[in-house]
N, C-alpha and C positions, 0 to 999 in steps of 0.2 A: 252591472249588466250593460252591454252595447245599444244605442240607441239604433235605429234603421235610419238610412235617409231615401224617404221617398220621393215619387214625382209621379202627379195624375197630370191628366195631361184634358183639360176642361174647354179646348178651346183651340182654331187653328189646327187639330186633329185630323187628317182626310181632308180639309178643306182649306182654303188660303186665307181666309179672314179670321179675325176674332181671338186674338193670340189671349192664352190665359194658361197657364202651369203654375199649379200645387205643387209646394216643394214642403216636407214635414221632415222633421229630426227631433225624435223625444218631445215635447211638449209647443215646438215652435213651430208656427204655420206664415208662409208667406208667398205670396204670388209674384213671378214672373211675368210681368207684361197685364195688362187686363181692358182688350180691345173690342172695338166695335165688332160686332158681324154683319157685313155687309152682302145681302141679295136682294131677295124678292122682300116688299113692302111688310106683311104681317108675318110673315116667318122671321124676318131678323128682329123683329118691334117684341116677337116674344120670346127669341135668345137670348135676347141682349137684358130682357128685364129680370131673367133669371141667374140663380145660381146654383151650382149641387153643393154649398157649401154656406156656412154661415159667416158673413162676412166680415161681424165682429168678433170672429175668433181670431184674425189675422192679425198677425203682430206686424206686417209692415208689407210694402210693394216695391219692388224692385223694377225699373223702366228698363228697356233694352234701347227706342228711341220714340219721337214722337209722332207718327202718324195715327191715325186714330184710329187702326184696326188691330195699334199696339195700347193706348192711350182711350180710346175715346170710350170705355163705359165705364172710368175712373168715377167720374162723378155718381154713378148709380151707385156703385159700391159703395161708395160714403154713404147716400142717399140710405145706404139698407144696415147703415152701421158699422163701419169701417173708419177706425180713429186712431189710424198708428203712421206715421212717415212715408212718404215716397220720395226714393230714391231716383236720381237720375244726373244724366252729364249736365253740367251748365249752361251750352246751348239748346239743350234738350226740354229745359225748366224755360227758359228764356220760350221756347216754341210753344210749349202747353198752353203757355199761358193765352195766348194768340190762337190756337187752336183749337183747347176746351170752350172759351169764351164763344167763337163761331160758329163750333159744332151746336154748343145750346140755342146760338138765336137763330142757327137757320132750322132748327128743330122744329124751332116755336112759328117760324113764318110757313116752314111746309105743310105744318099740320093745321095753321089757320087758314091755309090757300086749298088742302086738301077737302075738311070739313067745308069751307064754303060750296066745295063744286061738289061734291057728294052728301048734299042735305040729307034723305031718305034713308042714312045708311049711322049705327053709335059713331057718336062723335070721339074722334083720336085724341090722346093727350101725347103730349112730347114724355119722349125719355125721362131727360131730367131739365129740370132749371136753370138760368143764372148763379143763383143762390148756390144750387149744389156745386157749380162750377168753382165758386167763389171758396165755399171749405176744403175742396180738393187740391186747390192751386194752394190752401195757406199750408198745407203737412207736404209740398214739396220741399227737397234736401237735396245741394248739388257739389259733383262732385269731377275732380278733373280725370283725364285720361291715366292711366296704371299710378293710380292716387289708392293706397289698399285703405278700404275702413272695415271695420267689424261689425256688421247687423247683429250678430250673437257673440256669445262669447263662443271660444273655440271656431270661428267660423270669420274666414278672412273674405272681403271682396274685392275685385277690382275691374275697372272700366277699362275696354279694348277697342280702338277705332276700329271698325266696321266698313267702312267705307259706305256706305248706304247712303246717308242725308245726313244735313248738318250735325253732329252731334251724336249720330248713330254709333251702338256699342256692340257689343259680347261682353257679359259678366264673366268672371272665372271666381268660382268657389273653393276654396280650400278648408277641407274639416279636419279637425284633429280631435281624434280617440283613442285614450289609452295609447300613445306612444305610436298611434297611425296616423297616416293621412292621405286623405282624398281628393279628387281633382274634378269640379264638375263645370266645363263649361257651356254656357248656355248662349247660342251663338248669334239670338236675334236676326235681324236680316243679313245676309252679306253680300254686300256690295262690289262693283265689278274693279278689275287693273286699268289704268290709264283710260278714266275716266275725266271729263272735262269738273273742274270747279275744287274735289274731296282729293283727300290721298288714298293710296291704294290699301283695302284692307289689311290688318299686321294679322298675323300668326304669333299670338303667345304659347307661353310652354303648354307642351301641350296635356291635354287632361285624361283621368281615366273612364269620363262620360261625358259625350258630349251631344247635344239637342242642337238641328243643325236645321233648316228650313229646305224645302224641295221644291220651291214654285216652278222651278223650268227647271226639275230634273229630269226631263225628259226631250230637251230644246237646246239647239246653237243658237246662239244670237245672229244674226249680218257683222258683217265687220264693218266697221264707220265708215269707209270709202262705199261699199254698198248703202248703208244707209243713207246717208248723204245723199248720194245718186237717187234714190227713191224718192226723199223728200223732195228734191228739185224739183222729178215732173210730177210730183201731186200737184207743187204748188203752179207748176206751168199752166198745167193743163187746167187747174182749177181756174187761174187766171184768163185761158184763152175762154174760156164758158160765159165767162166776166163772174161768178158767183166767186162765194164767201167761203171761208176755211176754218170752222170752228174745228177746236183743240180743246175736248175736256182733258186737265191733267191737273193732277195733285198742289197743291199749292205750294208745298215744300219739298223743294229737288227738283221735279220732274219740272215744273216750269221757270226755274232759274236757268237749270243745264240747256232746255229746248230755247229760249229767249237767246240762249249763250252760242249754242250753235246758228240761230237766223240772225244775231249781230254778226258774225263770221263770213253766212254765206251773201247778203246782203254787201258786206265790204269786200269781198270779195267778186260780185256782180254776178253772183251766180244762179239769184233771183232778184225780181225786181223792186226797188222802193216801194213797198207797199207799207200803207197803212198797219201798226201793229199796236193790238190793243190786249191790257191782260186786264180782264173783268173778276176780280178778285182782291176785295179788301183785303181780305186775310194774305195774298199772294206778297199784295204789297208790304203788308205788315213784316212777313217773312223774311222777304228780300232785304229789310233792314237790319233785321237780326245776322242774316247771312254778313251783310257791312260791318259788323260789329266783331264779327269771329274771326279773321282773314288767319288767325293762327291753325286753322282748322285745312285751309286750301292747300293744294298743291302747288310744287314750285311755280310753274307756268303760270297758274291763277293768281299766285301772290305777285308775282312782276306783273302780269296785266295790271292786277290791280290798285300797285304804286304806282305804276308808271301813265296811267289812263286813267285817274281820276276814278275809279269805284266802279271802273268797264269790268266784266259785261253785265253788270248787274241794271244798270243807268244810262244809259244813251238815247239821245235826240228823237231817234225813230219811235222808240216806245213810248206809249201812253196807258198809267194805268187807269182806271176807272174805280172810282170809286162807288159814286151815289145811284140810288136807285133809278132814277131819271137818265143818268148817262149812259146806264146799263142799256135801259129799253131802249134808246132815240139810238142805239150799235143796231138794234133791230128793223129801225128803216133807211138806215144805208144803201145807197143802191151800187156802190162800186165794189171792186172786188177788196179783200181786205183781210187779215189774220187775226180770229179772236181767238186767246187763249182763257180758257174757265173752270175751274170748279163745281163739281167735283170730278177726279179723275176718273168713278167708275159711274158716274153720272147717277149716284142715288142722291143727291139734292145739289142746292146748292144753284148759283145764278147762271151754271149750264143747261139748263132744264130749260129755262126762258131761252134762250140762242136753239137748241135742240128742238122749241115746239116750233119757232121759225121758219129753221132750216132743212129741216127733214123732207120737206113736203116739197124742196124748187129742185130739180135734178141739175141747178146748175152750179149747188152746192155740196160741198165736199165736209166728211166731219172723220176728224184723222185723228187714232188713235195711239199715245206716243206710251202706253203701261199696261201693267197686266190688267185685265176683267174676270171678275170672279165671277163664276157659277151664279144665274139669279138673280144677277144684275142686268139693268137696264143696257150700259157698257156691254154687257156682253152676248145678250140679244139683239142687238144693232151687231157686233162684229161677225155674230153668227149668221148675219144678213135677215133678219127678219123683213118682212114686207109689211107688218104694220107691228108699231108698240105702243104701248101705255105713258104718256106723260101728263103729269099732275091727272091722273085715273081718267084722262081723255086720249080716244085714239087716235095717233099719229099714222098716216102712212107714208112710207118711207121711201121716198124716191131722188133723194142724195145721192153720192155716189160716199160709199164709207171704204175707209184705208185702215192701213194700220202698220206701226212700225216697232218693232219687237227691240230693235237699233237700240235705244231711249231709253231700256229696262234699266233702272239702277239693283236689278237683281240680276244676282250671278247664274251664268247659264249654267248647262252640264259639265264642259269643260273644265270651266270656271273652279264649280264646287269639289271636283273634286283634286283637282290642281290643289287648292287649298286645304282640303285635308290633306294630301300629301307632303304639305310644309309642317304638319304640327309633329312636333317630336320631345317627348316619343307618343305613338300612336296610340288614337282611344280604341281601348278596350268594349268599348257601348258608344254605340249610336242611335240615337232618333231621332226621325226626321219627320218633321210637322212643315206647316205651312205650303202644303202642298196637296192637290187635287190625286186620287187614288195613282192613278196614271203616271204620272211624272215622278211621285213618291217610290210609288214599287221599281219602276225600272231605273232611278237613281239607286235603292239599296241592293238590285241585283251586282251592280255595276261596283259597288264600296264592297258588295261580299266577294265578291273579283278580287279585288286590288288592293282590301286589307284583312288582315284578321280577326279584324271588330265581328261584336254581335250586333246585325242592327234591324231593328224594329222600325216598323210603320205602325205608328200607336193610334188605334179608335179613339173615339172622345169620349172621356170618363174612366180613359182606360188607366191604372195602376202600377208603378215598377218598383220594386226594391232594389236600390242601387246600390247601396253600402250596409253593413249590420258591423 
């Protein structure tokens, strides 16, 4: 008798964070990605602590890359009983490892800095631990780009550069049954063309299912010469104020590519010598890893990079900041200056401390260079809120706040479907997750256009039988 292959979709459904997909075939169960959900404070604290599923029935995890709204409630899962492999690219294991570690101890510092200032209210415990970061990181398994290994028997995999962040993939699945076979790929983020640092997403053969993400299926990006032009007069004008330019952005990608484009404009005198600081251990941490991969870059990135000594990762102008002292004493600076910090949707992390600063002088500027999810802090500042919540005290808000959409290392409308229309031959099923109602539906109106896929916008918890 034929086994089913299915996919619930637990996670990142209607919504942009939190990537989790259930995949079952006859007795094997494995997850696709198993990420943070990031919003508002005690709604994501009790997503994320949950599961609809039992965690030690999973025979393995499957990484697509490492940000940690793909990655970062790895460690809970273990924490709940989950003792089988995860898989992932090589730079990707290399990230975790840096990633999980930071994500636990800035857990551990927010929720000691939160309980102190909210005495009168049950005291928070962090997610997870050290400890659990530590058994999470020993059952990673890494593996190189269209490298095929077998998670099962009858069931081949293989890694697809993405173009996203270092290391970012697409799985592709091939099952064979009784003399068939099936094609599912799973597309994780996908990353934009002629992108500064990564090479341009591949198109492998193509599948008869494919899970494809819709975060700006409903958006054009700016084209870089616009972009470019925008950042200029934020930073002009933030200059002529004499105020400060805090940059929450991601630690991995988003602040290597923006450091990569202000060593450019900077040498090219397009703005001024200013002071630039990236306040992010972890950033730094990254950026070394980034040093370590140059097989991963683009042609242009790999000659800068022989040819200029390990630019634009490393240059003069920049300072990173490590310590917690160096962090604060950026906070009595009185000149103007560029901090860039973590986190990029500003739910922790040593941007919070710059954000409870800066918010309050209007002759400061906080620019935002990535997407903000729904319920995030990020994205009631971009929504222009007049006062928000940091560390559960009120800020009121008289910054001037930007935003630059330029920066996404997600594919916009165009983008996405440009790239389905390279896979051949065409999937037969699509779903698209990772995307807010909005941008999700009017990308699948758009793919029911222009191909003859069936495609679904799946609820979360929602169920599909994809093969029998």
């Amino acid at each position: 008798m034929s086994s089913p292959l299915r996919i619930a979709f637990h996670g990142a459904a209607r919504t942009v964070t939190g990537s989790r997909h259930l995949l079952s075939w006859g007795e094997r169960r494995w997850l696709v990605d198993c990420g943070l959900y990031q919003g508002h404070r005690d709604e994501a604290d009790a997503v994320n602590r949950t599961f609809r599923f039992d965690p030690s029935v999973l025979d393995r995890v499957i990484v697509t890359h490492a940000h940690l709204d793909h990655t970062g409630n790895l460690p809970t899962l273990v924490a709940q009983g989950f003792a089988g492999p995860i898989h992932a690219t090589s730079p990707t294991v290399s990230l975790s490892h840096v990633m999980l570690k930071d994500s636990a101890f800035l857990m551990e510092r927010d929720v000691e800095h939160v309980n102190r200032h909210r005495r009168s209210r049950p005291a928070r415990a962090p997610l997870y631990t050290p400890a659990d970061v530590q058994a999470t990181l020993d059952r990673f398994t890494s593996h190189e780009y269209r490298e095929p290994f077998e998670p099962f028997p009858d069931v081949r995999a293989s890694y697809h550069d993405a173009g996203h962040i270092l290391g970012s993939a697409m799985v592709a699945f091939e099952f064979s049954q009784n003399g068939r076979r099936f094609r599912l790929l799973m597309g994780g983020d996908l990353g934009r063309p002629h992108r500064k640092i990564l090479r341009d997403p591949e198109a492998p053969p193509g599948p008869d299912a494919l899970v494809l993400e819709s975060t700006y299926g409903n958006r054009l990006h700016d084209s870089d010469a616009d972009t470019e032009t925008e950042l200029v007069d934020v930073v002009t004008r933030t200059v002529a104020r004499g105020g400060r330019l805090v940059v929450p952005a991601f630690a991995v990608g988003r602040t290597q590519e923006f450091v990569a484009v202000l060593h450019d404009l900077i040498g090219r005198r397009r703005i001024p010598e200013l002071p630039l600081y990236v306040d992010s251990p972890m950033a730094r941490q990254t950026t070394e890893i980034f040093r370590r991969h140059p097989e991963v870059f683009d042609g242009e990135t790999r000659r800068m990079f022989d040819e200029q000594d390990g630019a634009p990762f490393g240059f003069e102008r920049l300072r990173y900041v490590t310590s917690v002292e160096e962090s604060r004493a950026l906070n009595d600076l009185r000149a103007p200056c560029i901090i860039v910090s973590a986190s990029g949707m500003c739910e922790g992390g040593r941007v919070l401390h710059h954000l409870q600063h800066a918010l309050g002088d209007s002759r400061n500027t906080v620019l935002f260079v990535g997407y903000q999810a729904e319920g995030t802090l990020g994205r009631r500042l971009r929504d222009k809120a007049e006062t928000v919540n940091v560390f559960g005290e009120p800020v009121t808000v008289r910054a001037e706040i930007a935003a630059l959409d330029g920066f996404s290392a997600h594919a916009d409308q165009a983008e996405l479907l440009a790239w389905v229309a390279r896979l051949e031959p065409q999937p037969r099923a699509i779903f698209l997750v990772h995307g807010e109602p909005e941008p999700a539906e009017t990308l699948a109106g758009l793919l029911r256009q222009r191909t003859s896929a069936k495609v679904h916008v799946p609820a979360k918890g929602e169920e599909h039988e994809l093969w029998t």
